[in-house]
ZAMARGU-4260 file (C-alpha; in steps of 0.2 Angstrom, whole numbers, plus 5000, padded with zeros to 4 digits):
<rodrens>
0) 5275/6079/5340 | 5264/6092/5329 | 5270/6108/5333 | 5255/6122/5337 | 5250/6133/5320
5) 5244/6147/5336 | 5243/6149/5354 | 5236/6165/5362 | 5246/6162/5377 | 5262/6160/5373
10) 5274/6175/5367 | 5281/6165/5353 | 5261/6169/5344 | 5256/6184/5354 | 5263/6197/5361
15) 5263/6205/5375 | 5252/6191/5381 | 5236/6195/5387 | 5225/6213/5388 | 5232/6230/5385
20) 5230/6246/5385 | 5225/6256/5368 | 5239/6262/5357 | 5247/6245/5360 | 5255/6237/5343
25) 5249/6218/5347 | 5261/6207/5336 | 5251/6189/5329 | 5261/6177/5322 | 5254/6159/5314
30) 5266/6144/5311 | 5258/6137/5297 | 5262/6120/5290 | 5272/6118/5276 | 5261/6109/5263
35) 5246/6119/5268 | 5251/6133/5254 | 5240/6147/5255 | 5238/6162/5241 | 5234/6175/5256
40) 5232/6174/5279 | 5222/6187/5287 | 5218/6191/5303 | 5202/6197/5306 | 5199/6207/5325
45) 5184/6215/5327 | 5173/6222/5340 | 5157/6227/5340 | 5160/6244/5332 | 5174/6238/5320
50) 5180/6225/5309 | 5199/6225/5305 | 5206/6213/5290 | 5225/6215/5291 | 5236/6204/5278
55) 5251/6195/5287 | 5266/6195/5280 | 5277/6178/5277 | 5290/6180/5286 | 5303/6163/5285
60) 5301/6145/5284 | 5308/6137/5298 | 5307/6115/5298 | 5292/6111/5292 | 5281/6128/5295
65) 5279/6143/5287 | 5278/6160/5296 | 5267/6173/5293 | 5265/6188/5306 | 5255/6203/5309
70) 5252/6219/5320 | 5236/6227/5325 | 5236/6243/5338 | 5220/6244/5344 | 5213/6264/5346
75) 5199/6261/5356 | 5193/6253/5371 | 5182/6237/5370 | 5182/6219/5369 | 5190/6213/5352
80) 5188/6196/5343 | 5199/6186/5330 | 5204/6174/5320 | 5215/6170/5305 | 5208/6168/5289
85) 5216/6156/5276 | 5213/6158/5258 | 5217/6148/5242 | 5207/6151/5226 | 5189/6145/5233
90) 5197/6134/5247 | 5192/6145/5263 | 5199/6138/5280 | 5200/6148/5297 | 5211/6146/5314
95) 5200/6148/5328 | 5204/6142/5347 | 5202/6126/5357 | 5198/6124/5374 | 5218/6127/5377
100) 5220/6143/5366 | 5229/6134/5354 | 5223/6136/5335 | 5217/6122/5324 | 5212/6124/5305
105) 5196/6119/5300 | 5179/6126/5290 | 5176/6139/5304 | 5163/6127/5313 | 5172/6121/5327
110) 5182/6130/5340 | 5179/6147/5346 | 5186/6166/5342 | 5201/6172/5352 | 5199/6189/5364
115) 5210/6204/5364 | 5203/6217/5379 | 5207/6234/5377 | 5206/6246/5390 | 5212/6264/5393
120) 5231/6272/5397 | 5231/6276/5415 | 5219/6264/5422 | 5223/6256/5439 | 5218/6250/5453
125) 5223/6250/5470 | 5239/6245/5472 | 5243/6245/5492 | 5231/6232/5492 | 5237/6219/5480
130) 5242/6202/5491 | 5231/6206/5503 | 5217/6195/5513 | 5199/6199/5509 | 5188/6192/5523
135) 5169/6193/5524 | 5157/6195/5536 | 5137/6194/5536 | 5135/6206/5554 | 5121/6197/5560
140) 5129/6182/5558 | 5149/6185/5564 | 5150/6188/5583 | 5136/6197/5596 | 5144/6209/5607
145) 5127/6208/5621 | 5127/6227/5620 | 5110/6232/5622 | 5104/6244/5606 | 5089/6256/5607
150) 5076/6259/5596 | 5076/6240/5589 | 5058/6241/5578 | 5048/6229/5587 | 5044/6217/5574
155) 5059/6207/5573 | 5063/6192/5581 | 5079/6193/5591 | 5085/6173/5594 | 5093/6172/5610
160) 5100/6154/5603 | 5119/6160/5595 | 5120/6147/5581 | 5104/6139/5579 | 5097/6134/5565
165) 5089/6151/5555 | 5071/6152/5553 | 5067/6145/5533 | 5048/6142/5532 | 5039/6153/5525
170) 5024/6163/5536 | 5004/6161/5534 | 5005/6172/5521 | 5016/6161/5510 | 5031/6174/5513
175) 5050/6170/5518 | 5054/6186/5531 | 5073/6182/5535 | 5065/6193/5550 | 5074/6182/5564
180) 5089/6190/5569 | 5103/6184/5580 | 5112/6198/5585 | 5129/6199/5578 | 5135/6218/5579
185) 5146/6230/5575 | 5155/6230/5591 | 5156/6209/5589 | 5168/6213/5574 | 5177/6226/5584
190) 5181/6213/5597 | 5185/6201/5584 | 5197/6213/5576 | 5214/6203/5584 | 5208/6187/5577
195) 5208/6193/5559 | 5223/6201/5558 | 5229/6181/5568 | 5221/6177/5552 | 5230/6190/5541
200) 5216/6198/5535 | 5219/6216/5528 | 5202/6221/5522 | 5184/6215/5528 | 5170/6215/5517
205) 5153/6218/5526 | 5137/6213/5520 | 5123/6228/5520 | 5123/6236/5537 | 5111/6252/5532
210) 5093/6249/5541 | 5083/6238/5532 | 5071/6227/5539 | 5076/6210/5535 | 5094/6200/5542
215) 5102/6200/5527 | 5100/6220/5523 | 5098/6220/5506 | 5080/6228/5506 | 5087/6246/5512
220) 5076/6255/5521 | 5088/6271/5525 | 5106/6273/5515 | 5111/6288/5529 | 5106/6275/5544
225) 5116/6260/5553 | 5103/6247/5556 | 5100/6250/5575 | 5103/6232/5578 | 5119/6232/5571
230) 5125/6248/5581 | 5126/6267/5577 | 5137/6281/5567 | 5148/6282/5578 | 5153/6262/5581
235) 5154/6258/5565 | 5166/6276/5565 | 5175/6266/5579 | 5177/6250/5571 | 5185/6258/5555
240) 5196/6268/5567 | 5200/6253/5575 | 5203/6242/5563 | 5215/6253/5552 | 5227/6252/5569
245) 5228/6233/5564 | 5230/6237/5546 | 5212/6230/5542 | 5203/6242/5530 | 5183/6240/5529
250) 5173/6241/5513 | 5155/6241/5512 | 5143/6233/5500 | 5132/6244/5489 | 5114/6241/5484
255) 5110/6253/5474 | 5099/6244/5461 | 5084/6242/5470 | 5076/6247/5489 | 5066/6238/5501
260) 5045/6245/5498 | 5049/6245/5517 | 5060/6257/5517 | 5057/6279/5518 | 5058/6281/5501
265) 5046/6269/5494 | 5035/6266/5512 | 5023/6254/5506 | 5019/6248/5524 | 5018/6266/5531
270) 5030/6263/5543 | 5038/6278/5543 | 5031/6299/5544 | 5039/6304/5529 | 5031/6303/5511
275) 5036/6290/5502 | 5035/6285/5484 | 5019/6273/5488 | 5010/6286/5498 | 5010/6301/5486
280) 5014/6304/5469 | 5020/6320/5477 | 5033/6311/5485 | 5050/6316/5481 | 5055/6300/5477
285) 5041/6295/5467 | 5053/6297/5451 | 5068/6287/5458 | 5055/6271/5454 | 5046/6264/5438
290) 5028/6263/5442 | 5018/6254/5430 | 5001/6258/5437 | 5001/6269/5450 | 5003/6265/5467
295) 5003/6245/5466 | 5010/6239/5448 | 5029/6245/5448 | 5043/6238/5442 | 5053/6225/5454
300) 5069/6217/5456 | 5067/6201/5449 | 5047/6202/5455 | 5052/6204/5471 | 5036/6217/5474
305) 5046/6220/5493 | 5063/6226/5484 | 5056/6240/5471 | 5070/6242/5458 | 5077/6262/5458
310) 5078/6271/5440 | 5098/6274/5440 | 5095/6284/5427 | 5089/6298/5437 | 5098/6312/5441
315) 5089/6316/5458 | 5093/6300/5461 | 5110/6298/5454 | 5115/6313/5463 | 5108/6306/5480
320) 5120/6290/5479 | 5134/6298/5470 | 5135/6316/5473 | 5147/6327/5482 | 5136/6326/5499
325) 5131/6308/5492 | 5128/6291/5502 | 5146/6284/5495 | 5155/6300/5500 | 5147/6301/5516
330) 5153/6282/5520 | 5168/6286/5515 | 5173/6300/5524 | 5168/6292/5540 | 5182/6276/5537
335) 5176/6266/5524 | 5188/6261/5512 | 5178/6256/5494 | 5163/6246/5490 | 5156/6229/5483
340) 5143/6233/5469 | 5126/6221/5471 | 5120/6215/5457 | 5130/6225/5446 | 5124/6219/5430
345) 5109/6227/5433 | 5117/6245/5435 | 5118/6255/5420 | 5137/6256/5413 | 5133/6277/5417
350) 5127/6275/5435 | 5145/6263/5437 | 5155/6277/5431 | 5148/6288/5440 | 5153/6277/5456
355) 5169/6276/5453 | 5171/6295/5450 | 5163/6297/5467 | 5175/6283/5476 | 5191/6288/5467
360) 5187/6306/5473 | 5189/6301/5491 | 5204/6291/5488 | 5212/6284/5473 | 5217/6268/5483
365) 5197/6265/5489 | 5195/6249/5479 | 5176/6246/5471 | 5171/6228/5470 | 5156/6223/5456
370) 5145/6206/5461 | 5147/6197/5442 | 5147/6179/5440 | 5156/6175/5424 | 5170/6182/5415
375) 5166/6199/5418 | 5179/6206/5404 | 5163/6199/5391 | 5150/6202/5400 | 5133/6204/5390
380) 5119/6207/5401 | 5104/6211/5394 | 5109/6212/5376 | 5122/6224/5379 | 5142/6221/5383
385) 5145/6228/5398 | 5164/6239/5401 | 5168/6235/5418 | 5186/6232/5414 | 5189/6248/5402
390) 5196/6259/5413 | 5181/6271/5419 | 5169/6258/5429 | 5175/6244/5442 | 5194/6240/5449
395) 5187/6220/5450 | 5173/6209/5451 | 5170/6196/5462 | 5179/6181/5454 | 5167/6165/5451
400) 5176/6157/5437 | 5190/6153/5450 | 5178/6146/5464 | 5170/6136/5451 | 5185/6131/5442
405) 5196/6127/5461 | 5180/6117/5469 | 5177/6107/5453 | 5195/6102/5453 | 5194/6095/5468
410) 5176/6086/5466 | 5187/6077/5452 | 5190/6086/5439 | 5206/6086/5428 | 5222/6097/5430
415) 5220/6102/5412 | 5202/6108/5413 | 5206/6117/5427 | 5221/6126/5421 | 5215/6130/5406
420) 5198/6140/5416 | 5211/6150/5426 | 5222/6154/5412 | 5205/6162/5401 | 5203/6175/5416
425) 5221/6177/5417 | 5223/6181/5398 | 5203/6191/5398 | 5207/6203/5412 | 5216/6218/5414
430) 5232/6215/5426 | 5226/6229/5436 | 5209/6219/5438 | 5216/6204/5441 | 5228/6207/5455
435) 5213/6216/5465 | 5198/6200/5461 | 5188/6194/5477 | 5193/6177/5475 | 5181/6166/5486
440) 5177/6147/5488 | 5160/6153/5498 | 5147/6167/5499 | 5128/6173/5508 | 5123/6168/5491
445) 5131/6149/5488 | 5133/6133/5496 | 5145/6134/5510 | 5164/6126/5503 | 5165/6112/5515
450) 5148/6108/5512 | 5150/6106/5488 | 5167/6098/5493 | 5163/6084/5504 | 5144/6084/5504
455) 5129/6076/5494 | 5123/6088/5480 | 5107/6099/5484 | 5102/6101/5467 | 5083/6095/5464
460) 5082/6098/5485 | 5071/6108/5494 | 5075/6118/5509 | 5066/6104/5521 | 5078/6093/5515
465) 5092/6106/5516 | 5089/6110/5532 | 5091/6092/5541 | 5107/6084/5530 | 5126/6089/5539
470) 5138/6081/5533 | 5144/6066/5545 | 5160/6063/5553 | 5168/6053/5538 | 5161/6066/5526
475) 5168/6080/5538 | 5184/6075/5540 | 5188/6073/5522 | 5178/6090/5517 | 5192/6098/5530
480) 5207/6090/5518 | 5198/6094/5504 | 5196/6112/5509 | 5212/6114/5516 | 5219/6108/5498
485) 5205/6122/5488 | 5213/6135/5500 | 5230/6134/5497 | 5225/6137/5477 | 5212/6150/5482
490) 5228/6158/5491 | 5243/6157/5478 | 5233/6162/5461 | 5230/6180/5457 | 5218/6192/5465
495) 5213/6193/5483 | 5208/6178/5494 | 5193/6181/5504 | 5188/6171/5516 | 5168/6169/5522
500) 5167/6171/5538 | 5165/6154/5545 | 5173/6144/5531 | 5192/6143/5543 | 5182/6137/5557
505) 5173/6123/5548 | 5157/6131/5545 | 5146/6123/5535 | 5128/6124/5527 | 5117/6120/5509
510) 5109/6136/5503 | 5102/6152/5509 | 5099/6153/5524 | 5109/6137/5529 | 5126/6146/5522
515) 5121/6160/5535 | 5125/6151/5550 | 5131/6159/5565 | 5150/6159/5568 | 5154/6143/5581
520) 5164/6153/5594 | 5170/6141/5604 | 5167/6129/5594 | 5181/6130/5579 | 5190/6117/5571
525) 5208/6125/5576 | 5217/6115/5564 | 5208/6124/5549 | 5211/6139/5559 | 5228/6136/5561
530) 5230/6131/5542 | 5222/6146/5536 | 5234/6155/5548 | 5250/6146/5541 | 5244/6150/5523
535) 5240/6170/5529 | 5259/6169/5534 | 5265/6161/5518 | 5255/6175/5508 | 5259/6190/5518
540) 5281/6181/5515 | 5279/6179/5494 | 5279/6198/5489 | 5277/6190/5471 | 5259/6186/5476
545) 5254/6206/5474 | 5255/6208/5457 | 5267/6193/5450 | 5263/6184/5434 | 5256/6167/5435
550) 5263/6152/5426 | 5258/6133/5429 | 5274/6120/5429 | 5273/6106/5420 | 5269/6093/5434
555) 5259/6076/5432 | 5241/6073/5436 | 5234/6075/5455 | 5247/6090/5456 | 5244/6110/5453
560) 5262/6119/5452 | 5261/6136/5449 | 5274/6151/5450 | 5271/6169/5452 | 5286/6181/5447
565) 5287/6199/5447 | 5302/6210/5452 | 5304/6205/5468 | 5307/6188/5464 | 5296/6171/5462
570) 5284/6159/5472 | 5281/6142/5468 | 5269/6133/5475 | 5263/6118/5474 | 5247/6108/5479
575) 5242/6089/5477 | 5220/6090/5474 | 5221/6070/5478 | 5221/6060/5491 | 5238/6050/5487
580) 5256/6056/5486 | 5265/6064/5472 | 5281/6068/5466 | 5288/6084/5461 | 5302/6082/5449
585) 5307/6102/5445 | 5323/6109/5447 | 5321/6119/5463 | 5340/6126/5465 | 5341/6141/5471
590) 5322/6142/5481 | 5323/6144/5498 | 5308/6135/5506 | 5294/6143/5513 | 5286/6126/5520
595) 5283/6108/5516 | 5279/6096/5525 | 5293/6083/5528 | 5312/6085/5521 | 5316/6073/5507
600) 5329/6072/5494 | 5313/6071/5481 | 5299/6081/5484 | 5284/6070/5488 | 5269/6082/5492
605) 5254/6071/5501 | 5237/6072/5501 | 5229/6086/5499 | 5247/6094/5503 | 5254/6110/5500
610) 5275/6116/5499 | 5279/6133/5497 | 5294/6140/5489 | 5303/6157/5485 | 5318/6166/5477
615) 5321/6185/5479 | 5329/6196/5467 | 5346/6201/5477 | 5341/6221/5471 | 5324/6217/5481
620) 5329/6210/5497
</rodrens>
């Protein structure tokens, strides 16, 4: 077998493995093979302020390679590329990655440049959350308490049909209102509060609850007001109250990008006394908005003229949203324990930072949540590289690349393609980062899990046809297996599970607003809930699963074995994505098992199976 010329993942090449903080020597070593003689190597890293050429030294020859090693110690934060540059006479060859991270010569045309994320001394994240249980809720959606609210505005339509299908043609105008409502509250998720923590939950993310008028929130109409339907100040006071007794901590989700034109600081519609941006160009808020052509040409998330988009770069408004008597502070100071970030590619890096400054203000361990879908350690949005992971913007994101990578995998995809995805973030993110990332297998804004798992594709379909195709009993009850099998990954790897509301009970649904369905009380599948239950308990038992390193055991196809070590000790775990038996050979000796399914001299994990097992340090226990 050929050995590897470089592997960014393994010590033996690279060490310490993974990001690190500035003023880190960072130690590159190449095996190069014997009869590929070169007259120099170089590593060139650079980032988008700097290029480095460092010359690496040969260092032995051992067998049939020649090693040749280097150090770089980054000074400055940022995102650093590389590769190794081989030079003899004219003859010019390069080592760039594969798929895998390991290095392969060629002209510099194929295969891509490695990643080296730098990111400041003293960055962290909060730390009494890690191996906790995210669960998310959309409020009008979760559970309706049949408390009567006052001053309701009277142009909604309030269902009295708890789980019906939600309204999804659009008006006479051509116009989709979301502007049906069924009621869920926040004294529902205050019942509701001693089946999370049956589920384990430890933190709850809630979907906008400020007033807006629409059901999903995100058009904010008042920062400083729960939306009467949902409640008042002083239940959603209550329901952080009452949910810290259980150890649940609540954190809110912050649209701070743009507002709804309904809303009293852009009051297009008139609905309120005040002045608003559209009313007056004496308005005090006329300057938090871009107007193109005043009043009716302004600028408009994603040409959405109903949700005007905010200038956060002005410091009337930054100082409304992130001052000392700010909307985050006031939030924060009445329960609320962090925020989710909408959109967050669309806030400035500045208007971030000024965030977190305000969160960590109230409390180091409020955790701040950004909405980016790809490797968020990368990042360019709109022609510039964003620094969310560089120590003064976000603690996490939440972490698509997993969802896409675990769902794929069990649509048929192979263990190495999958491993290979996790193991990018792994190595991209910050530690600190990854350990706190909002790893789901549904949101509000995809396709419910059951639904991509077991159902047929939507692509191409409109939401006519959405609307009409379930999935049938066959379908179902192989999407359950299926899902049981993406939760148990969702639930071992690092970062934070987090579980849409719904998705434990069966819950299933195409796009928005089918993936908005109403939570079937009394209607659960109880053997997803019980499952999600039994992995809850696995999770809270493996202590390794806060903040443990992640390694994948070699294993054969239609099995994922990971372990996760830190201090405490280690977890294995180990899940068959197929739906026929496998075998785990590994030497388990000394592992006390946390669960399997059936006793056997040789480990045969079943379909869609999980086993669980864990070793503490003796020091620990």
């Amino acid at each position: 077998m050929q050995q590897p010329i470089y592997n960014s993942r393994s010590l033996v090449f690279k060490r310490p493995f993974g990001a690190v903080e500035t003023g880190t020597q960072v130690q590159f070593t190449v095996h190069l093979p014997i009869e590929w003689v070169f007259s120099s190597v170089t590593l060139i890293i650079y980032s988008e302020q700097y290029e480095h050429n460092v010359t690496m030294e040969y260092q032995k020859t051992k067998g049939d390679c020649l090693y040749y090693r280097a150090s770089f110690t980054p000074v400055d934060t940022g995102v650093y590329f590389y590769l190794f540059k081989l030079q003899k006479g004219d003859q010019i060859r390069y080592i760039k990655s594969l798929e895998d991270a390991s290095g392969v010569i060629n002209n510099g045309e194929s295969g891509r440049d490695y990643q080296l994320t730098v990111y400041k001394p003293g960055y962290t994240t909060p730390s009494s959350i890690k191996g906790g249980i995210l669960y998310q809720i959309f409020p009008d959606r979760f559970c309706r308490s049949g408390v009567e609210h006052p001053n309701v505005p009277q142009d909604r339509e309030l269902r009295s049909d708890w789980g019906g299908l939600p309204y999804f043609l659009p008006n006479e105008q051509g116009e989709i209102t979301n502007s049906d409502y069924f009621g869920g509250d926040l004294l529902g998720i205050q019942k509701k509060l001693p089946y999370l923590q049956q589920l384990g939950v430890t933190m709850i993310y809630l979907n906008p609850i400020f007033e807006a008028h629409s059901n999903h929130r995100y058009n904010t109409a008042d920062y400083r007001k729960i939306d009467p339907l949902l409640g008042t100040e002083e239940d959603f006071i209550n329901l952080c109250r009452e949910a810290k007794k259980c150890g649940i901590r609540i954190i809110l989700d912050g649209v701070f990008s743009h507002t709804g034109s309904d809303s009293i600081y852009f009051n297009k519609n008139s609905r309120y006394n005040s002045a608003g941006a559209f009313n007056t160009p004496e308005s005090p808020y006329k300057n938090w908005f871009q107007f193109l052509k005043y009043p009716d040409v302004y600028k408009s998330w994603w040409g959405f003229t109903s949700l005007p988009e905010l200038d956060k770069n002005n410091p009337d408004y930054i100082n409304f949203i992130c001052g000392e008597d700010g909307i985050l502070r006031h939030w924060l100071r009445l329960g609320a324990s962090g925020y989710r970030l909408d959109v967050a590619d669309e806030l400035p890096d500045s208007f971030i930072a000024r965030v977190r400054e305000a969160v960590k203000a109230e409390g180091e361990e409020n955790l701040l949540i950004g909405e980016v879908w790809e490797d968020a350690s990368n990042k360019l949005a709109y022609g510039v590289r964003r620094k969310y992971f560089l120590g003064d913007e976000l603690d996490s994101v939440m972490n698509y690349p997993f969802k896409e990578a675990i769902l794929d995998l069990l649509r048929g995809g192979h263990r190495s393609h999958f491993i290979n995805r996790i193991s990018d973030i792994v190595e991209n993110y910050p530690p600190q980062s990854l350990h706190v990332a909002m790893n789901s297998l549904s949101t509000h804004d995809t396709e419910r899990a059951i639904t991509v798992l077991a159902g047929l594709s939507c692509q191409g379909k409109d939401r006519g046809w959405q609307s009409h195709h379930h999935l049938n009993f066959e379908q179902y009850r192989h999407g359950v297996e299926l899902l049981k099998a993406a939760m148990a990954l969702q639930y071992f790897l690092p970062g934070l599970p987090c579980i849409y509301y719904g998705d434990e009970a069966g819950l299933q649904g195409y796009k928005d607003p089918f993936n908005r369905g109403c939570y079937p009380w009394g209607c659960e599948n109880r053997e997803l809930i019980d499952y999600v239950c039994l992995l809850g308990k696995l999770r809270l038992a493996s202590p390794a699963l806060g903040e443990g390193a992640l390694e994948f055991l070699d294993s054969e196809e239609g099995l994922i074995a990971l372990k996760r070590k830190d201090y405490t000790g280690e977890t294995i775990a180990i899940i068959n994505y197929t739906n026929v038996s496998h075998n785990f050979s590994h030497n388990l000796k000394g592992y006390n098992c946390l669960y399997r399914p059936q006793q056997s001299h040789q480990l045969e994990i079943g379909p869609y199976g999980l086993a669980v097992y864990i070793r503490k340090n003796e020091n620990n226990e």
